[in-house]
Biopython code that builds the backbone (N, CA, C, O; Angstrom):
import numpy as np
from Bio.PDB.StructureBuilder import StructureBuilder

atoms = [
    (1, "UNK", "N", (-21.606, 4.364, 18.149)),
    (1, "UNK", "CA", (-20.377, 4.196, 17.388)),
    (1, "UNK", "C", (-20.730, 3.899, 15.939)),
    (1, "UNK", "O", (-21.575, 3.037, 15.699)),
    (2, "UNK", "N", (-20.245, 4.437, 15.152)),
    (2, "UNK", "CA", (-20.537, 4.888, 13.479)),
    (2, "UNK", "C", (-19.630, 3.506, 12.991)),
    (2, "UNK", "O", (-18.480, 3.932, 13.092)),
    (3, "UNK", "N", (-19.544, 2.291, 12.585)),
    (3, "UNK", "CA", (-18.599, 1.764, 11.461)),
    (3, "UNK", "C", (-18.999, 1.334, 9.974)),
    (3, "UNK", "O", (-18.858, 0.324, 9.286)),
    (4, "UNK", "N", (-19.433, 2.302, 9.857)),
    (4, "UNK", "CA", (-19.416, 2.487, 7.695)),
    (4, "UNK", "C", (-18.339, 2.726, 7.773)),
    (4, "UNK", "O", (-17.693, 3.412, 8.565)),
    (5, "UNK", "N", (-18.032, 2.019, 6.728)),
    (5, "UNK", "CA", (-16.642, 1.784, 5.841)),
    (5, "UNK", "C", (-17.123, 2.328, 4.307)),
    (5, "UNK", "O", (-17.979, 1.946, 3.510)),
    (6, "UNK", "N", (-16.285, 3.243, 4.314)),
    (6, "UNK", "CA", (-16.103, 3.929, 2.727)),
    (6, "UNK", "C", (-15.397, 3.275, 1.884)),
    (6, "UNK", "O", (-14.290, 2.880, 2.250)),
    (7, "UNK", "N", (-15.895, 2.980, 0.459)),
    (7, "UNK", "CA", (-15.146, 2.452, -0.385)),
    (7, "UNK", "C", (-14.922, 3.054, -1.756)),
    (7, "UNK", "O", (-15.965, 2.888, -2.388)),
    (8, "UNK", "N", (-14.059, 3.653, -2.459)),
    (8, "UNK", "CA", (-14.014, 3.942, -3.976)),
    (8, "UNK", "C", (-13.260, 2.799, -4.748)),
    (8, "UNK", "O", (-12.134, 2.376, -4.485)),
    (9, "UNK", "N", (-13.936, 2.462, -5.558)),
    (9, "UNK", "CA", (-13.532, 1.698, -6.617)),
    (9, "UNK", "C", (-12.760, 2.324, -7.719)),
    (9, "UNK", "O", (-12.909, 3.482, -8.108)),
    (10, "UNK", "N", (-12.046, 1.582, -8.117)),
    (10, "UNK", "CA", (-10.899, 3.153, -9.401)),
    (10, "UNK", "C", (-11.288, 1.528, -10.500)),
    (10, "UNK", "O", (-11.345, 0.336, -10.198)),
    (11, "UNK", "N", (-11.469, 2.222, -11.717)),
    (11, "UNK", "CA", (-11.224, 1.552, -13.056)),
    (11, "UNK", "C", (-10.279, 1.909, -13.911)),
    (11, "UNK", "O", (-10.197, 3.130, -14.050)),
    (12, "UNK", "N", (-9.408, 1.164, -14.641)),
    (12, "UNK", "CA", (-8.446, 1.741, -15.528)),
    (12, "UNK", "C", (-8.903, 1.195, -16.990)),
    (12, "UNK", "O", (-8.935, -0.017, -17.201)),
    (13, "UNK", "N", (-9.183, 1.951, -17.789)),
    (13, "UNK", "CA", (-9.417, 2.116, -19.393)),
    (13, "UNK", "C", (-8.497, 2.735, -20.135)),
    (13, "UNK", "O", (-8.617, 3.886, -20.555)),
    (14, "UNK", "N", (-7.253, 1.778, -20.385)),
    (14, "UNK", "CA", (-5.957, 2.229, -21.366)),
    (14, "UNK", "C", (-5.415, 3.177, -20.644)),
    (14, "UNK", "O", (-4.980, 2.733, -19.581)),
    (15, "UNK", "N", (-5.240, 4.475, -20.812)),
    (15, "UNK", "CA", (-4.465, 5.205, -20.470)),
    (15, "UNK", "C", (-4.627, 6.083, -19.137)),
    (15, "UNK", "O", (-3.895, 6.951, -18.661)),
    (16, "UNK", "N", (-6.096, 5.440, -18.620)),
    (16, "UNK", "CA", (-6.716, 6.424, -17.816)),
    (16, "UNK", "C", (-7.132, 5.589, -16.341)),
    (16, "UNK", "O", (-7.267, 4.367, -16.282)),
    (17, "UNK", "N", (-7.274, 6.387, -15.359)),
    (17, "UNK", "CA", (-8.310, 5.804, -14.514)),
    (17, "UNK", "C", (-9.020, 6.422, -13.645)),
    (17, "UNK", "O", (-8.566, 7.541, -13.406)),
    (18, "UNK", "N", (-10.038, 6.134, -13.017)),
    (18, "UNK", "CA", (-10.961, 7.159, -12.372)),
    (18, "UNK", "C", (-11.799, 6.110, -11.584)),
    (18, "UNK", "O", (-11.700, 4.890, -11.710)),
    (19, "UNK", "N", (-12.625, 6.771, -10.764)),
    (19, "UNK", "CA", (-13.192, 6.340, -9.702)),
    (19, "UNK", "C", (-14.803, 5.475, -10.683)),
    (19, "UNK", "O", (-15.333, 5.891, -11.713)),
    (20, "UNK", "N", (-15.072, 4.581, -10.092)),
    (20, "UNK", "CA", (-16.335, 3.872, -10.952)),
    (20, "UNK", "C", (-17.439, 4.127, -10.757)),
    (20, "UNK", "O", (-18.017, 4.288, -9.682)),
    (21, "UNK", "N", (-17.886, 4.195, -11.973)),
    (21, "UNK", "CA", (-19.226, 4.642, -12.201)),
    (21, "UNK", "C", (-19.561, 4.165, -13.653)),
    (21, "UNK", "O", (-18.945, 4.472, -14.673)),
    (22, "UNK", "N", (-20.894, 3.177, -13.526)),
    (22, "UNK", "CA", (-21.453, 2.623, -14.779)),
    (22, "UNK", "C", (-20.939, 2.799, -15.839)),
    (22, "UNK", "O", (-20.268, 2.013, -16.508)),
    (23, "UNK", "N", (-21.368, 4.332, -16.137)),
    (23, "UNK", "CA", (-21.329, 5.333, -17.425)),
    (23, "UNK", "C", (-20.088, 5.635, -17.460)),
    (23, "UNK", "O", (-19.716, 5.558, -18.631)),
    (24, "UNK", "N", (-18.924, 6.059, -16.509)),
    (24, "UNK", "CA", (-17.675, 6.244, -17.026)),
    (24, "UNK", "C", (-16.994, 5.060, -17.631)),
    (24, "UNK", "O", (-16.081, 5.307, -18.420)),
    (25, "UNK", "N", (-17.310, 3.740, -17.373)),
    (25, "UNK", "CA", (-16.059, 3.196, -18.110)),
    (25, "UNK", "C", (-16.676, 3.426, -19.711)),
    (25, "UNK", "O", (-15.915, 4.063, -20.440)),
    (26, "UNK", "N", (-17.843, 3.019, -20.265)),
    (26, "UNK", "CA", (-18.093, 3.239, -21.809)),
    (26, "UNK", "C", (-17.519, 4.833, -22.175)),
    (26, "UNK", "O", (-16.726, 4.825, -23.117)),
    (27, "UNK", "N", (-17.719, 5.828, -21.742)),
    (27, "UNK", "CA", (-17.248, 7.183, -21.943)),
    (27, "UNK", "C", (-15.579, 6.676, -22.269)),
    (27, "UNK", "O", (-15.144, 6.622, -23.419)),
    (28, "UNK", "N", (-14.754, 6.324, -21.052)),
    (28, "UNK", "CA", (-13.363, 6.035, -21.297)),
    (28, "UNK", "C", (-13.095, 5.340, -22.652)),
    (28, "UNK", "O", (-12.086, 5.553, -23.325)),
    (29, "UNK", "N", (-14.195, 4.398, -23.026)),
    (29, "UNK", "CA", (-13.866, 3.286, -23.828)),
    (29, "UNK", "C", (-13.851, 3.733, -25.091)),
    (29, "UNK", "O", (-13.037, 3.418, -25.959)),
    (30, "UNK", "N", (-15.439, 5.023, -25.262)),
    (30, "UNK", "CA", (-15.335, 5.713, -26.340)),
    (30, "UNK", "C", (-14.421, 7.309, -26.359)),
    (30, "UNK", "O", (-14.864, 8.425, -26.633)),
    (31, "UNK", "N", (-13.401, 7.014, -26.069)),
    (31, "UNK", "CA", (-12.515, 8.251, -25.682)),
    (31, "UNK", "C", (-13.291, 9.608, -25.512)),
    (31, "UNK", "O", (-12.832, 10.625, -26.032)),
    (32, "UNK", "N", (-14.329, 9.633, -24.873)),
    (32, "UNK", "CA", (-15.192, 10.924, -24.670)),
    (32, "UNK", "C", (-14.236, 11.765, -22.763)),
    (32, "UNK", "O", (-14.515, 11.673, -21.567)),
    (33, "UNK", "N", (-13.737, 12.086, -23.127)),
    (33, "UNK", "CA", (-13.067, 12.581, -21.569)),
    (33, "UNK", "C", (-14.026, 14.010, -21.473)),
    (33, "UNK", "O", (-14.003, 14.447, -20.323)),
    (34, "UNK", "N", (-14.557, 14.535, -22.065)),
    (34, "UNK", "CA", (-15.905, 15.887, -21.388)),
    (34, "UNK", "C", (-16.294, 15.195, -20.860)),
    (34, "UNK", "O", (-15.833, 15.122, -19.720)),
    (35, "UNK", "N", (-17.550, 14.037, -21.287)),
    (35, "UNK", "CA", (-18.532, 13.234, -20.411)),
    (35, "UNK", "C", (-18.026, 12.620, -19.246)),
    (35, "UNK", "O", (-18.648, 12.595, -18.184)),
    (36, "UNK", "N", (-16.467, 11.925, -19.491)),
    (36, "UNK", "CA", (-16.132, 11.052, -18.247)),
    (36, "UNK", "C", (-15.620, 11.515, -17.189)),
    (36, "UNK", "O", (-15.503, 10.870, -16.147)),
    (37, "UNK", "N", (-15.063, 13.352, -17.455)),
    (37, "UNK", "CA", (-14.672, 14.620, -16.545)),
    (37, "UNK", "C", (-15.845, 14.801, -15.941)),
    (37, "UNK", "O", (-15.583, 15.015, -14.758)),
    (38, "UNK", "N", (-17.366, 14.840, -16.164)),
    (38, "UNK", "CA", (-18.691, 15.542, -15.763)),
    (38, "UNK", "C", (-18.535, 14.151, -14.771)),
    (38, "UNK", "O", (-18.500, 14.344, -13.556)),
    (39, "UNK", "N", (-18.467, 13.147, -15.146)),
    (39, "UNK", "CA", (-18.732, 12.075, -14.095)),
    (39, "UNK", "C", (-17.678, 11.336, -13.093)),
    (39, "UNK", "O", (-17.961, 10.207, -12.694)),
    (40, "UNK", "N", (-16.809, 11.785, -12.801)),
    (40, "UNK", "CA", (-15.356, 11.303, -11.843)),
    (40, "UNK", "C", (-14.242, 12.252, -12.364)),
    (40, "UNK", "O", (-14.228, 12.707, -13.507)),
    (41, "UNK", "N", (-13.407, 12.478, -11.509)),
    (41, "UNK", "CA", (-12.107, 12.753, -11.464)),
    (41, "UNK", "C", (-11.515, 11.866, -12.146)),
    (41, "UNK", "O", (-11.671, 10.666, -11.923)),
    (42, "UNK", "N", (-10.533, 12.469, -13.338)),
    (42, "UNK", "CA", (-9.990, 11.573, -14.650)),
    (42, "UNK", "C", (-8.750, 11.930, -14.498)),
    (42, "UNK", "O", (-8.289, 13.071, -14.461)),
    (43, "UNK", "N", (-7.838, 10.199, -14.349)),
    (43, "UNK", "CA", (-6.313, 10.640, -14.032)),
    (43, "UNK", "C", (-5.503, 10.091, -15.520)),
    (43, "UNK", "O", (-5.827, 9.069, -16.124)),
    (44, "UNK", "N", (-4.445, 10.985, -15.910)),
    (44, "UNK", "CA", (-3.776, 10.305, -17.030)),
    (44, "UNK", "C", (-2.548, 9.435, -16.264)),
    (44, "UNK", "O", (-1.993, 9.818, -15.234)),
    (45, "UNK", "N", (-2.164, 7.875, -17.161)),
    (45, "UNK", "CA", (-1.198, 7.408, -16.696)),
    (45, "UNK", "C", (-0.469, 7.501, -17.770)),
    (45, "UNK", "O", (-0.719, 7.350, -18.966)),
    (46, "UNK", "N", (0.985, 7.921, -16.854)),
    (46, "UNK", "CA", (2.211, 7.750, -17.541)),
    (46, "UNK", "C", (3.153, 6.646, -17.178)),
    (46, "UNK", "O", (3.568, 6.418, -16.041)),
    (47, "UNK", "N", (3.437, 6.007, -18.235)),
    (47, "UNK", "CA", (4.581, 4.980, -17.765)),
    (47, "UNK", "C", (5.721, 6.105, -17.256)),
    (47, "UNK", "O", (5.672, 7.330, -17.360)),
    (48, "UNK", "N", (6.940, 5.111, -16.571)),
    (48, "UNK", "CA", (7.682, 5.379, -15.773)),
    (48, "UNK", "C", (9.114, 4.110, -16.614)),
    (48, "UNK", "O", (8.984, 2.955, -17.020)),
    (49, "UNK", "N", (10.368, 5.043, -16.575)),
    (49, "UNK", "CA", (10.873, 3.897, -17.262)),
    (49, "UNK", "C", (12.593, 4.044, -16.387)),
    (49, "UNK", "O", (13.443, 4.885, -16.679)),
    (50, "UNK", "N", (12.681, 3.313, -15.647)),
    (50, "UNK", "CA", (13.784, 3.409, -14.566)),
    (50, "UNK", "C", (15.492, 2.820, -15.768)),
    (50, "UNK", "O", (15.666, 2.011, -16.679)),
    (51, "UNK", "N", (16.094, 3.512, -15.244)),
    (51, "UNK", "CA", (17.512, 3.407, -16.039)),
    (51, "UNK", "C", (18.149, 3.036, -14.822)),
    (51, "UNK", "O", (17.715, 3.572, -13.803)),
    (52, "UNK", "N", (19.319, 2.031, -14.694)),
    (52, "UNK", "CA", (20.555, 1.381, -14.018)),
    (52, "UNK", "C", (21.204, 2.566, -13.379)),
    (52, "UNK", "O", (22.244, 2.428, -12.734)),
]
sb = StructureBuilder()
sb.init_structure("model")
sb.init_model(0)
sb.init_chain("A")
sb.init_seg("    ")
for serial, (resi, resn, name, xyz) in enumerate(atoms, 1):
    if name == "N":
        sb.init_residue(resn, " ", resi, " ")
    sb.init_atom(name, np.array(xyz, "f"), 0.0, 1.0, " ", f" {name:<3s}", serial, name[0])
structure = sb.get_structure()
C-alpha cells in the first residue's frame, strides 16, 4: 500500500501566483514572467467586485 501524499505549495507575488519554487518567487518579484513561465504555471489575479 503506497501513502505518499502529494503536496504543491502556491505563492502569491502581487498580482500573481504559481506553484513554489526558490527561483520563482524573485522572478515574480522582479516582474520577469518569461523566466517565472519557464519555471511554474503563472496565474493572473483578478479582483472580483460583487454589487447588492
Amino acid at each position: 500500500m503506497n501513502n505518499t501524499k502529494t503536496q504543491t505549495k502556491i505563492i502569491r507575488q502581487g498580482e500573481y501566483i504559481a506553484e513554489k519554487l526558490d527561483n520563482l518567487r524573485l522572478a515574480l518579484q522582479n516582474n520577469d514572467l518569461k523566466t517565472a513561465s519557464q519555471l511554474a504555471r503563472i496565474y493572473h489575479l483578478t479582483p472580483v467586485t460583487l454589487t447588492a
